[in-house]
N, C-alpha and C positions, 0 to 999 in steps of 0.2 A: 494651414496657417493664414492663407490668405483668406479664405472665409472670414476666420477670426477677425482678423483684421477689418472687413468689410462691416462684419455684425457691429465692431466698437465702432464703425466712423458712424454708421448709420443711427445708433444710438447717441452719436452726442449732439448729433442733427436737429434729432428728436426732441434731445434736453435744451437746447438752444431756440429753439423757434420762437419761443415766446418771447424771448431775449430780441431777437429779430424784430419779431412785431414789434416792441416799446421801442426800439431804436428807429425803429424807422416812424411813430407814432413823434417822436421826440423831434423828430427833423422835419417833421409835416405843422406849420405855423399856424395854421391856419385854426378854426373850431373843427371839431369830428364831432361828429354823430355816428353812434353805432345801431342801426336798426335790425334785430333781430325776426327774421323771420322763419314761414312755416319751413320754407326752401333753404333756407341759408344766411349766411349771415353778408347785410350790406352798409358798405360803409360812405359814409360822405362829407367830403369838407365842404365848410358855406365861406361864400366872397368875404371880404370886409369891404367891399366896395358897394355891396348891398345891405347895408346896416340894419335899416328898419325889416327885410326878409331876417336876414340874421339873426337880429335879437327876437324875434316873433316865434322862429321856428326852435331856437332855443329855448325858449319860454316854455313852450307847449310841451318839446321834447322832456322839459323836467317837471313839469305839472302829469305828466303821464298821458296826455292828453292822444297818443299815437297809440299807447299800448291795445291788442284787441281788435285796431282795426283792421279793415279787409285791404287789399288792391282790389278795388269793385271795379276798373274799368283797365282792360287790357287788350291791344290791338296788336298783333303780331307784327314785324320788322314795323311798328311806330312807338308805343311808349307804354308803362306802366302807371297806373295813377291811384293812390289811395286819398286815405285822410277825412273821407265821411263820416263822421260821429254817427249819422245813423245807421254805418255797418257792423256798429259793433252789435246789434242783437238782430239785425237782417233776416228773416228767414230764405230758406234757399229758392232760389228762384227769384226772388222777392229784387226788382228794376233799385238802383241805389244812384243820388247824384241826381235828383228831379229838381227844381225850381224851389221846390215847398220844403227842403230841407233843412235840417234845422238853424237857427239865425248864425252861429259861428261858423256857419260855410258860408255866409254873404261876403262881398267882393268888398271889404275894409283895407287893405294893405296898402297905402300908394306904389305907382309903376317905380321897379328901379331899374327899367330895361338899360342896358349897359353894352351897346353896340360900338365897335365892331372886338371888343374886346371876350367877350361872353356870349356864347350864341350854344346855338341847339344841335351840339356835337352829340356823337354818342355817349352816352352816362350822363350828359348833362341834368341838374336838378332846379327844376323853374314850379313857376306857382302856378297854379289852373285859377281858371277863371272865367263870366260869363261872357259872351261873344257883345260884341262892341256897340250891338243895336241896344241893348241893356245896360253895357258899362263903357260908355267911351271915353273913358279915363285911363281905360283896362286896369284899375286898380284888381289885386291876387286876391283870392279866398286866404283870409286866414288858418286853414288848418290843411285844403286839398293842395298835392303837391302831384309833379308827375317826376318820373324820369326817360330820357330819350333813348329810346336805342334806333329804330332809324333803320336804312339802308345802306349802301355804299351808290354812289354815283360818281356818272363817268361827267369829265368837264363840260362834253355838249348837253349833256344831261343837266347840270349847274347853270348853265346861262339859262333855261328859263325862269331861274328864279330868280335874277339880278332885280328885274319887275316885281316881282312881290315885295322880294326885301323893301326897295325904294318907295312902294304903294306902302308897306307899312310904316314905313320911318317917315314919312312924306315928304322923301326926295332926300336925305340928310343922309342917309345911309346906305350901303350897297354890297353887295357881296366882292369880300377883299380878296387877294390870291391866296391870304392864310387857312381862313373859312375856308375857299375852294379847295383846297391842300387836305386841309382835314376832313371834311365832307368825303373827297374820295379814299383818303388812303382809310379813315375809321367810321365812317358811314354818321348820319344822323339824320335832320328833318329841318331842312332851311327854310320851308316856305312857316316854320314858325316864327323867325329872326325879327326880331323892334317889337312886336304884337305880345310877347310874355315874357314875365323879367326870368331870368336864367340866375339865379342866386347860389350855387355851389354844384358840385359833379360826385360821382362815386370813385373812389379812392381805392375802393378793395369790394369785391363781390361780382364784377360785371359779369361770371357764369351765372349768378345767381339771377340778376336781371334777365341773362338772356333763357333762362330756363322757364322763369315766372311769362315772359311775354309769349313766348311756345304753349300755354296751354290751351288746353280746346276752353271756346267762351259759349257763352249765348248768343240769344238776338240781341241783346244790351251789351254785350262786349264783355260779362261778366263774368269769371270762370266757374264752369263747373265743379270744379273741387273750391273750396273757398284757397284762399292763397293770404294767413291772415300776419299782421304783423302783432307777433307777441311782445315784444316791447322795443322800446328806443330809449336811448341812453348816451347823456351826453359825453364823451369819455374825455375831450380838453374842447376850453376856449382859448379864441387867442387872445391877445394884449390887448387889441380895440375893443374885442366884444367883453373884456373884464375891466374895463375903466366903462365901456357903456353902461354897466349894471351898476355901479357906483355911484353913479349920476343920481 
């Protein structure tokens, strides 16, 4: 009898989850993005304090503009990074993310770096972009995106980045005890904090994240199995970003 009873809870479990998911979907304000990948499914809410990321990344996400492509650049305990239009027909082997690619991966976004409030925790999702001798605006690629996953580090380990932070905010900003707080107890990558705008995090998937950045890569960082995202799909916006489309 107690079986029985086991078999019915665990089946209404089953019938509910979905129910689960919209509820918790309903209480989450923010926009989601649902990116479906080869691994798994990853999900992520974007700021409203980063507008122009926001509506940009929502744009693309419903233009299809994500579907197809690869994660062409993956570093173990640092970040996963897609969003190359020219991975979507890449052959394998084939270096992705050069200079010469194509003009909707150029650095158009203006910075909406948002220190000390949004930083480079783990899951965080920020805009890739070219290094500062190129772009010292650090204006974001409109379409390459990364996500963090990072390390765990210990406090003496965080002070040497108080310096970086500060070199990159120029002196305006500094690693706070919340940052340090989070850096240790869930790991991320501080010495990227003021230098790339951090525009929303992953909300649901981080096995999937941390599964994708595990795989064996190449000399470019790029994996040997492709790891591709089959589509993105915008599943709610918020208030702000649905009076910005209005405009």
């Amino acid at each position: 009898m107690r079986l029985l009873h086991i078999i019915a809870l665990m089946a209404v479990i089953w019938v509910l989850l979905p129910a689960f998911t919209l509820a918790r979907m309903k209480r989450e304000k923010r926009s989601v993005v649902r990116i479906e990948t080869t691994e798994g499914i990853i999900r992520v809410a974007l700021y409203d304090d980063t507008p122009i990321h926001r509506d940009n990344f929502l744009a693309k996400v419903e233009e299809g503009r994500y579907d197809s492509l690869l994660f062409h650049r993956v570093i173990k305990d640092f970040m996963i990074q897609g969003g190359d239009p020219a991975s979507r027909t890449a052959q394998a082997g084939e270096r992705i993310g050069d200079p010469d690619s194509p003009p909707d991966t150029i650095n158009v976004i203006p910075s909406e770096i948002q220190l000390p409030y949004y930083y480079h925790k783990r899951g965080a999702l920020a805009a890739a972009r070219e290094p500062d001798e190129y772009n010292p605006m650090r204006m974001s690629s409109d379409m390459q995106f990364y996500i963090v996953w990072g390390k765990k580090w210990s406090e003496r380990e965080l002070s040497k980045f108080r310096g970086i932070i500060e070199e990159n905010t120029g002196g305006e900003w500094t690693l706070t005890s919340q940052m340090s707080s989070d850096y240790q107890q869930y790991g991320g990558t501080p010495h990227l904090d003021g230098a790339f705008t951090v525009f929303g995090e992953v909300v649901e998937g981080m096995n999937v994240v941390e599964r994708i950045q595990q795989c064996i890569t190449d000399a470019n960082d790029r994996p040997l199995v492709d790891v591709r995202i089959l589509r993105a799909v915008v599943e709610q916006k918020s208030k702000k970003a649905q009076k910005a489309e209005k405009r």
